[in-house]
Short mmCIF file of the C-alpha atoms (twelve columns), coordinates in Angstrom:
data_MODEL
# 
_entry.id   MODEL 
# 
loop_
_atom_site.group_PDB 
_atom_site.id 
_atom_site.type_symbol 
_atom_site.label_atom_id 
_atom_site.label_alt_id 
_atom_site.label_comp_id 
_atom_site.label_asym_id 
_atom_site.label_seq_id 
_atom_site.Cartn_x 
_atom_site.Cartn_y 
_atom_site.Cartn_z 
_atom_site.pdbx_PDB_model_num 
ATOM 1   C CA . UNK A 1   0.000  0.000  0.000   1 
ATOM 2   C CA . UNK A 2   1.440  3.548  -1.217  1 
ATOM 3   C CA . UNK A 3   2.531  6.353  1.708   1 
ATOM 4   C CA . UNK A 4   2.407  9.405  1.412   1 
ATOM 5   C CA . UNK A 5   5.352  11.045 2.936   1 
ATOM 6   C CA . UNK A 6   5.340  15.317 4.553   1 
ATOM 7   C CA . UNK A 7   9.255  16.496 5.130   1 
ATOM 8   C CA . UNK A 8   10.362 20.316 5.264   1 
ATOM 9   C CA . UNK A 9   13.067 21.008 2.986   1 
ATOM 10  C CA . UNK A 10  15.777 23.041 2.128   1 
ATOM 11  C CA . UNK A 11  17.560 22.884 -0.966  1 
ATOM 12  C CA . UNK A 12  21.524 23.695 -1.881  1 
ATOM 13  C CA . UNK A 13  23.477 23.451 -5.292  1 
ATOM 14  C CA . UNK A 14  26.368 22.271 -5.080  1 
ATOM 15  C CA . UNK A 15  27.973 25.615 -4.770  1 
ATOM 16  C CA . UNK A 16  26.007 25.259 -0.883  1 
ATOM 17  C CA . UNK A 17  23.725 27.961 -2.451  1 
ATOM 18  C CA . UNK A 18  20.099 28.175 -1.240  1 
ATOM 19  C CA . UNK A 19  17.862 27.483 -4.119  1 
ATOM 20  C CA . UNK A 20  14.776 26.744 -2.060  1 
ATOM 21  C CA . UNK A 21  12.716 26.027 1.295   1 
ATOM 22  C CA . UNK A 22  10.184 25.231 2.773   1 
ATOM 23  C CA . UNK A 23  11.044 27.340 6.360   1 
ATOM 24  C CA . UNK A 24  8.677  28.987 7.330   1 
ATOM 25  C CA . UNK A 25  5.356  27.442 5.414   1 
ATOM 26  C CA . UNK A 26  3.995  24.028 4.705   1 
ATOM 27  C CA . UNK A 27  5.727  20.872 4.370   1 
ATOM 28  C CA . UNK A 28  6.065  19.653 1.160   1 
ATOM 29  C CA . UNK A 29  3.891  15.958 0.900   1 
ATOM 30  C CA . UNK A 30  4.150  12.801 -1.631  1 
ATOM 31  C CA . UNK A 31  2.536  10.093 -2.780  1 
ATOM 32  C CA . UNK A 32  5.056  7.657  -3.105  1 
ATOM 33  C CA . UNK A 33  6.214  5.811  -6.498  1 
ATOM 34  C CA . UNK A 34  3.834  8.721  -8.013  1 
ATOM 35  C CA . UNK A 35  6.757  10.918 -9.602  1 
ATOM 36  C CA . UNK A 36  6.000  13.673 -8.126  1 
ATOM 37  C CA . UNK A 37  9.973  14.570 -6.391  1 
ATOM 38  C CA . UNK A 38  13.261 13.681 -7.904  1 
ATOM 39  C CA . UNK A 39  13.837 9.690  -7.706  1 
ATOM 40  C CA . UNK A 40  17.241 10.196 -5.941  1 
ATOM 41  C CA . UNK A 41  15.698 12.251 -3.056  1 
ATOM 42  C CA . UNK A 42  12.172 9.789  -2.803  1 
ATOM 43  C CA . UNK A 43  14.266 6.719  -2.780  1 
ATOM 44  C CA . UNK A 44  16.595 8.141  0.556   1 
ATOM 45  C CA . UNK A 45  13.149 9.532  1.914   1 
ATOM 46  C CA . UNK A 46  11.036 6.112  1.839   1 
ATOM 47  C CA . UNK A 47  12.356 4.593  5.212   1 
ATOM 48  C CA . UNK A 48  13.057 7.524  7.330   1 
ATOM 49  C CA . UNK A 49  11.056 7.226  10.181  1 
ATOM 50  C CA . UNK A 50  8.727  10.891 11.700  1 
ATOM 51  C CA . UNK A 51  11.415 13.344 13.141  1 
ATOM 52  C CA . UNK A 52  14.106 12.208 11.366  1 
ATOM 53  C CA . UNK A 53  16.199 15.404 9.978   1 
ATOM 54  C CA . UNK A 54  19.382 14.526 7.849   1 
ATOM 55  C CA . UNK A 55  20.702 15.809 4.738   1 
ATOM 56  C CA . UNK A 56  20.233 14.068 1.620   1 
ATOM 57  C CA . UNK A 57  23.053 14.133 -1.390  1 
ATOM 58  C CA . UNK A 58  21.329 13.829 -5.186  1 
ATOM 59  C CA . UNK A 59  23.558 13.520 -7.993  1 
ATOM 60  C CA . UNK A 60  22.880 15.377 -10.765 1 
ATOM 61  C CA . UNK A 61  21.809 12.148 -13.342 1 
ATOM 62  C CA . UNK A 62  19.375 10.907 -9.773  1 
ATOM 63  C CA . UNK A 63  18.007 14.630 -9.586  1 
ATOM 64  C CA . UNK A 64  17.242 16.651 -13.011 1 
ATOM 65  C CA . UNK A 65  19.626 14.529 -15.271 1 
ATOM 66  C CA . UNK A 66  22.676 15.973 -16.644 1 
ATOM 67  C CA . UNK A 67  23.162 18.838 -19.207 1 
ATOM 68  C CA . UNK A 68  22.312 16.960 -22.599 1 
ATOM 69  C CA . UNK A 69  23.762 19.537 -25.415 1 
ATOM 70  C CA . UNK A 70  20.841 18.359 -27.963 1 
ATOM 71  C CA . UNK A 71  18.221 20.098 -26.020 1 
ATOM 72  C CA . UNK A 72  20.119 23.823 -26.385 1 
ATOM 73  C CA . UNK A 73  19.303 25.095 -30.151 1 
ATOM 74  C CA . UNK A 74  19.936 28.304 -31.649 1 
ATOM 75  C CA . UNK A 75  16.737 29.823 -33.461 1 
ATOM 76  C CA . UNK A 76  16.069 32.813 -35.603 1 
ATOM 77  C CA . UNK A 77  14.825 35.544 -34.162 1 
ATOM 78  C CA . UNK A 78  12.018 36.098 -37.114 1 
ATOM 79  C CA . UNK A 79  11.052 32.552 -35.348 1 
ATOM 80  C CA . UNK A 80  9.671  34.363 -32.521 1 
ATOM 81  C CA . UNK A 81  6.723  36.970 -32.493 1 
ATOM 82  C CA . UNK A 82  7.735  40.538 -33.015 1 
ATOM 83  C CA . UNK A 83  7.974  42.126 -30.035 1 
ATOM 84  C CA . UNK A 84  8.904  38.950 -27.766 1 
ATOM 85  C CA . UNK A 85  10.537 39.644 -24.482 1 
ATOM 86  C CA . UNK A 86  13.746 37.784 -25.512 1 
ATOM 87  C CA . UNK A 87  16.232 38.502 -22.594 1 
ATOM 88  C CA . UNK A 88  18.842 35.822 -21.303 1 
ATOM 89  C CA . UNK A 89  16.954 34.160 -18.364 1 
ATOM 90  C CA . UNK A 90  13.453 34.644 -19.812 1 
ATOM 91  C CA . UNK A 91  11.329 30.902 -19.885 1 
ATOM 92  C CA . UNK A 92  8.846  30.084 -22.449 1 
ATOM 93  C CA . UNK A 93  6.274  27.067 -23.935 1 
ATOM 94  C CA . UNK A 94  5.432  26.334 -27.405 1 
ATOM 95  C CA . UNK A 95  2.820  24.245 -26.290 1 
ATOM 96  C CA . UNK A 96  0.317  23.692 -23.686 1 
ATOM 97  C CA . UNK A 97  -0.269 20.970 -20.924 1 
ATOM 98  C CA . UNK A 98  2.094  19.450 -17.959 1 
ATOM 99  C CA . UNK A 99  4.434  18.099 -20.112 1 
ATOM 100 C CA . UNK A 100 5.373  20.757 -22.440 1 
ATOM 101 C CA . UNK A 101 8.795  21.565 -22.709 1 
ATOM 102 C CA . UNK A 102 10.213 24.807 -20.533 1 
ATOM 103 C CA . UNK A 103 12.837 26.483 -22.997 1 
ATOM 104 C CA . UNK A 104 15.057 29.156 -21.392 1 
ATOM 105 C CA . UNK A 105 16.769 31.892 -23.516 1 
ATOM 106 C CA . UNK A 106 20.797 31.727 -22.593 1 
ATOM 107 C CA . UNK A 107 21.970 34.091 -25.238 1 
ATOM 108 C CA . UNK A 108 20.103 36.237 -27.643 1 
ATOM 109 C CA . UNK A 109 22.028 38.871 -30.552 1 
ATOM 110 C CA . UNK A 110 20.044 40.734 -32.987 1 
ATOM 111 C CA . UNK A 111 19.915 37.260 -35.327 1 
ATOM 112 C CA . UNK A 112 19.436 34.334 -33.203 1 
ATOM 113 C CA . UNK A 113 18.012 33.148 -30.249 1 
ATOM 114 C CA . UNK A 114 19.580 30.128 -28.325 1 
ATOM 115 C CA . UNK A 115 17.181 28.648 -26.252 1 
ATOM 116 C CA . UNK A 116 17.776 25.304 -23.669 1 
ATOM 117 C CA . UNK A 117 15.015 22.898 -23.037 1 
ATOM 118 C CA . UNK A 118 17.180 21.087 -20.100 1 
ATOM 119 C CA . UNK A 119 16.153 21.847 -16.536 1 
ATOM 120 C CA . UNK A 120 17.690 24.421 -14.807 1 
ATOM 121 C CA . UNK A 121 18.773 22.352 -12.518 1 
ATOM 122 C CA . UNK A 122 19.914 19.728 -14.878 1 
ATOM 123 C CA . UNK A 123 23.780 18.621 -14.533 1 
ATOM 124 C CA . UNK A 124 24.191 19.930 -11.144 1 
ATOM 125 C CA . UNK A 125 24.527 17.539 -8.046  1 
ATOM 126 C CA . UNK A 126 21.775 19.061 -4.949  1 
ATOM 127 C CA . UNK A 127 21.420 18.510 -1.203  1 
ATOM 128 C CA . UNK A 128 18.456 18.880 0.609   1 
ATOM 129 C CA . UNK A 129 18.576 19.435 4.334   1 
ATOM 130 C CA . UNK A 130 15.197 17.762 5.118   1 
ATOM 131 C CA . UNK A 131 12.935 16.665 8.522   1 
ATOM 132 C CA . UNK A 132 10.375 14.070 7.946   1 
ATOM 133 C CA . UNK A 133 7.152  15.768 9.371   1 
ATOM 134 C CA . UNK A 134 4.400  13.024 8.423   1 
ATOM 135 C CA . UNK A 135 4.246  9.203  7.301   1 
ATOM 136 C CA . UNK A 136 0.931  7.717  6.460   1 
ATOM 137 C CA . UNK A 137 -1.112 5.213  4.735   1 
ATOM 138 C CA . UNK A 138 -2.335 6.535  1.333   1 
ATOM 139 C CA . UNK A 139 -6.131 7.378  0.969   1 
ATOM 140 C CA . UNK A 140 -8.450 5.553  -1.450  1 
ATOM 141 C CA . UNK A 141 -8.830 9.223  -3.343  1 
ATOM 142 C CA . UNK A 142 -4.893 9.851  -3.475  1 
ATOM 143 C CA . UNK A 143 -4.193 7.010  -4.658  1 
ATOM 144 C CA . UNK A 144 -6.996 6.857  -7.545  1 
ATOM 145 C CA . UNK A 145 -5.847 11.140 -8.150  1 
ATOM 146 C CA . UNK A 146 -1.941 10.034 -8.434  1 
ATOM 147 C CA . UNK A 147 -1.052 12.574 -5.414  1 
ATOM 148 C CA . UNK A 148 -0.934 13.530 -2.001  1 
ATOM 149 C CA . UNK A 149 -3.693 15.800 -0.964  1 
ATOM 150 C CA . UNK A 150 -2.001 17.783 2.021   1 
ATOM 151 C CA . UNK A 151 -1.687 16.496 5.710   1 
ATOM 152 C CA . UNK A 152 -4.691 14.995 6.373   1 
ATOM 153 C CA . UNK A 153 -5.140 13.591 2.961   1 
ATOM 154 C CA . UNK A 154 -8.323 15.919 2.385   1 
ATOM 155 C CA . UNK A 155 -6.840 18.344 0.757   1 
ATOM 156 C CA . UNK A 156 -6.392 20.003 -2.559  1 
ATOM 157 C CA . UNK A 157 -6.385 17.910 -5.916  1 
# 
């Protein structure tokens, strides 16, 4: 029978840099085997019993993946509408729906465009300073939904 699994977080590149938390608000929750956090980080998580707080190393290929060049393409600029906000760091779809690739704009000249559809957190090793907050039996509606639905297993969809 699925778990879900609540655990405050805090996340760190492997330059130690804080990339995100969960300090100071809700506990992040999972239904386990659902795909909903990296695998490296669920796998380390599945046996750690309430009150547990450790820190958690993810490689990079265990967390996001690593860099893969073929996802980083140059593009025309007459590719793009006139007028699109084209700055290095700026994150756009082509399509819509959960899946659709996330391309981010690295370098852009009065010609091209070169965009990268790889994570931005792909090729870089992460730690996560975590504290296991809730373990549970799975509800009948999380696991027919695919997720967790909060603490309680009431909430949101």
């Amino acid at each position: 029978m699925p778990r879900v699994i609540g655990f405050h977080y805090t996340l760190r590149d492997d330059l130690g840099e804080e990339l995100d938390s969960s300090a100071g608000g809700d506990a992040l929750y999972f239904l386990e085997g659902s795909g909903h956090i990296i695998p490296g980080l669920e796998r380390q998580l599945l046996d750690l019993p309430v009150g547990t707080r450790r820190t958690i190393a993810v490689p990079a290929a265990e967390a996001y993946g690593e860099m893969r060049p073929e996802l980083v393409a140059q593009v025309s600029r007459s590719q793009f509408p006139p007028g699109a906000p084209l700055e290095v760091g700026e994150q756009f779809t082509v399509d819509v729906g959960d899946d659709a690739p996330v391309f981010t704009v690295v370098e852009a000249d009065a010609e091209t465009v070169t965009v990268d559809a790889n994570h931005p957190l792909a090729g870089k090793d992460l730690s996560f300073e975590v504290e296991i907050v809730a373990v549970r039996e799975a509800t009948a509606d999380e696991r027919a939904h695919g997720h967790a639905h909060g603490g309680d297993g009431t909430g949101g969809h």
